[in-house]
N, C-alpha and C positions, 0 to 999 in steps of 0.2 A: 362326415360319416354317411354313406351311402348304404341305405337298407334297399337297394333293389327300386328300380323305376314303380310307380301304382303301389307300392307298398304303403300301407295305414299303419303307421308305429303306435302302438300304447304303450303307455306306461310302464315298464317294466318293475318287476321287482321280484325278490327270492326270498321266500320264508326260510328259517336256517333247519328246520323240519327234514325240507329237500336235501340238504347236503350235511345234514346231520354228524355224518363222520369226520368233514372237515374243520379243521380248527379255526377259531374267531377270524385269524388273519387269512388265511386260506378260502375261506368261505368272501369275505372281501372281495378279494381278488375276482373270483366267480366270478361275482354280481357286476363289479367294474367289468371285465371281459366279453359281458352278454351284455352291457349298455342300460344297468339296471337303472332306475333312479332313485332306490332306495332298498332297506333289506329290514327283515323284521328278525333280530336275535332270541332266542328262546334261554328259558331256565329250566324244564324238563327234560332236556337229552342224556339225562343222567354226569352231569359234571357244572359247574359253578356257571350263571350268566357271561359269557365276555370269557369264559373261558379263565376267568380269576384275575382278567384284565382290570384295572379300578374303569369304572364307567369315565371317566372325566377322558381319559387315553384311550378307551374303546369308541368315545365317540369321534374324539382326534382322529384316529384309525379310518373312519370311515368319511368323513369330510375330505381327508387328505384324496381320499381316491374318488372326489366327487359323488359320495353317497349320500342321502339322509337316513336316520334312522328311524324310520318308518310305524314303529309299533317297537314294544317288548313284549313279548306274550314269556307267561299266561298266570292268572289265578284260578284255580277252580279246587271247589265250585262256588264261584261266588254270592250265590244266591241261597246258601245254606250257613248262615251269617255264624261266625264265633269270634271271639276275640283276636283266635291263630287267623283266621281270615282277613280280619282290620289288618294285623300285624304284618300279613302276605302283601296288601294290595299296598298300606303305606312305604313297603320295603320297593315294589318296584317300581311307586313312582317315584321316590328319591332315585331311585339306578336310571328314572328316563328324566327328572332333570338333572341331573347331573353329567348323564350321555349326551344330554341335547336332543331326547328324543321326544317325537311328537306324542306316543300313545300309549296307552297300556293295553292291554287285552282280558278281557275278562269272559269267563267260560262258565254257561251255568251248566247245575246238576241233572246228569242223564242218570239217575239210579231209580229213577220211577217215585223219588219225593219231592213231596211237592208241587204236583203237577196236576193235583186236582183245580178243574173251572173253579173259578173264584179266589182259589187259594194263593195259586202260583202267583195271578197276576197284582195280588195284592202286597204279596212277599217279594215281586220285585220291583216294586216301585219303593216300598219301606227299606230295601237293600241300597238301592238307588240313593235313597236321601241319607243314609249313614254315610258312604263313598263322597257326596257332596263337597263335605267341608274341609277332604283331605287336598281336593282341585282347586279349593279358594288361593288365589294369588298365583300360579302354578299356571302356566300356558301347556299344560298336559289333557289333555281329552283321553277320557276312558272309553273303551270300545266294549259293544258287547255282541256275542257271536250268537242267531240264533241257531239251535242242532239240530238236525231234522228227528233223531232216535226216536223208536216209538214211547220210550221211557224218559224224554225230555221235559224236563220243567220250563223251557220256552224252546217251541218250533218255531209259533214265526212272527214273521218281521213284522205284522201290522199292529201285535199284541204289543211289541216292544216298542217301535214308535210312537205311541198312546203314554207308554208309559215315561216314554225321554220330554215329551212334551207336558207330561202332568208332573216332574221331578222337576225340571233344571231347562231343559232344550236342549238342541243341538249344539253349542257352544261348548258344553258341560261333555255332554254323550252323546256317541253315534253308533252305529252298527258295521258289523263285520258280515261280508256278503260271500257265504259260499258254494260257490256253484255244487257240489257235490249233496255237502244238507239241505239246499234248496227244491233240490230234484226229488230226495229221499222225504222231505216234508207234504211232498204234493206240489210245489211249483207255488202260483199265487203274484199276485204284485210282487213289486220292488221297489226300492225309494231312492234314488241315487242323493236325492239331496240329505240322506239321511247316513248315508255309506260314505265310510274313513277308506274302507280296503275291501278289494274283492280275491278271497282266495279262489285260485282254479287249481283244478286236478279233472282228470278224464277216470271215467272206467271203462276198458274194452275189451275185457272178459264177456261174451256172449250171454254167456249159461246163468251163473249165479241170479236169483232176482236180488233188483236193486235196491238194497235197505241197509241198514247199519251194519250190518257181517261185512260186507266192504268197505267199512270206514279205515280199514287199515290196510289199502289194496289201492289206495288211491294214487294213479300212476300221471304220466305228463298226457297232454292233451294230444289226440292222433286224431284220422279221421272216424273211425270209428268207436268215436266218444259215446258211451249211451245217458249222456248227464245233460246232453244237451249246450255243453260249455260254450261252442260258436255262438250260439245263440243267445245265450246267457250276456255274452260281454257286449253282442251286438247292441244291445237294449241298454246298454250303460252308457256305449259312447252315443247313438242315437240320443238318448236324453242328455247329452250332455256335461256327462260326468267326469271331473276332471282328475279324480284319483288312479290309485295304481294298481295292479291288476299282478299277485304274486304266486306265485305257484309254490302250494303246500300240499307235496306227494310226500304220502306215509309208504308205500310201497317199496319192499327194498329192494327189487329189480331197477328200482329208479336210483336210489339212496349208497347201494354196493356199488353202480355203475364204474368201469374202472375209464367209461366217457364221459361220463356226466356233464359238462360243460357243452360238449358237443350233442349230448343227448336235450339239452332242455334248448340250447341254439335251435334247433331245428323245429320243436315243439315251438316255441315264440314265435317262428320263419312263418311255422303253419298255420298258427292262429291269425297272423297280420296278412298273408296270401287269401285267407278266407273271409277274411271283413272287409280287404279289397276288391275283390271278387265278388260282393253282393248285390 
């Protein structure tokens, strides 16, 4: 497989976000033809995980074509604890062991509760240790995404790492790194040893300023990223980070695309010419 003389390969991988329209098997295919090394399936795109595949045959599905199943996203909001929530998270980690998949994803509340100092961080560490005892025995690690929102109950990552080490550790939990909420949080550290998955998206719309009105505008990575994303991953593989690097654009210019394969080819070509190049 020849990516190009000087070419720095990372990790590829596809959140199903990106290709939203295509179905379970279709979206597969994708990820195997762009050299992924794994793909993260969702349950929010308005129709069943797997596409109503039984997980046991969706993960078959994607082994066959040299994939892992990388993540199942999503619960949210996790951190707004109810019964229906236990009943959310325990549902998809049975669908990730049973897929063979590594993680879950978990999403907390941007609705502006919760998010008072002292509150938040104490409501997610008690969220934290109810989740616990659903991972005992289970080779599942829960993921948790911090959002940059100005109405975020967790922005950022150094609140939640504080808190993975006073629950459980890394073993238990790790964090979800993404470049776009990073940027929209203020920036800050990053903890690679503490990150399962780094989602990328670009934004290259000029005008807008950059805050949560463009969390649904998130397109594939160009040069004229204003998120900072080169820079983002560069700092992941410099430290050493051995995870994968997925691309989850909300934008439907990326999403309708009737290239799409060839649109996010190119996006990955650019990112790996530019870590080369440094």
């Amino acid at each position: 497989m020849d990516h190009g003389a000087g070419r720095e390969m990372i990790s590829r991988a596809i959140n199903q976000k990106t290709a939203r329209h295509l179905a379970y098997e279709a979206f597969l295919d994708l990820a195997r033809n762009l050299d992924c090394v794994g793909v993260e399936p969702r349950n929010d795109l308005g129709r069943p995980l797997f596409d109503g595949i039984s997980p046991s045959h969706a993960g078959a599905m994607a082994r066959q074509r040299g994939l892992r199943l990388s993540g199942l996203s999503e619960v949210y909001p996790f951190n707004d604890w109810s019964e229906e929530r236990a009943n959310a998270i325990e549902t998809l980690i049975a669908a990730a062991v049973e897929s063979g998949a590594e993680t879950i994803s978990l999403i907390p509340r941007v609705d502006g509760g919760g998010a008072e100092d002292g509150v938040r961080q104490r409501v997610l560490r008690e969220v934290m240790r109810e989740v616990l005892p659903m991972l005992d025995g289970r080779e599942i690690v829960a993921l948790i995404e911090p959002i940059g929102f100005a109405a975020s109950s967790l922005k950022h990552k150094a609140e939640l790492v504080d808190a993975i080490e006073a629950v459980g550790g890394p073993t238990k939990f790790k964090l979800v790194h993404d470049t776009f909420q990073h940027t929209i949080a203020g920036g800050g550290p990053i903890f690679p040893d503490y990150t399962a998955t780094v989602h990328i998206s670009g934004i290259a719309d000029p005008l807008p300023p950059l805050d949560d009105k463009l969390d649904a505008h998130r397109g594939l990575v160009e040069g004229n990223d204003r998120c900072g994303t080169i820079d983002q991953i560069a700092a992941f593989v410099e430290a050493g980070y051995q995870g994968s690097f997925s691309f989850e654009c909300t934008s439907a210019a990326v999403q309708d695309s009737k290239s799409l394969e060839n649109d996010i080819r190119r996006s990955f070509d650019f990112i790996e010419r530019s870590l080369a190049s440094r």
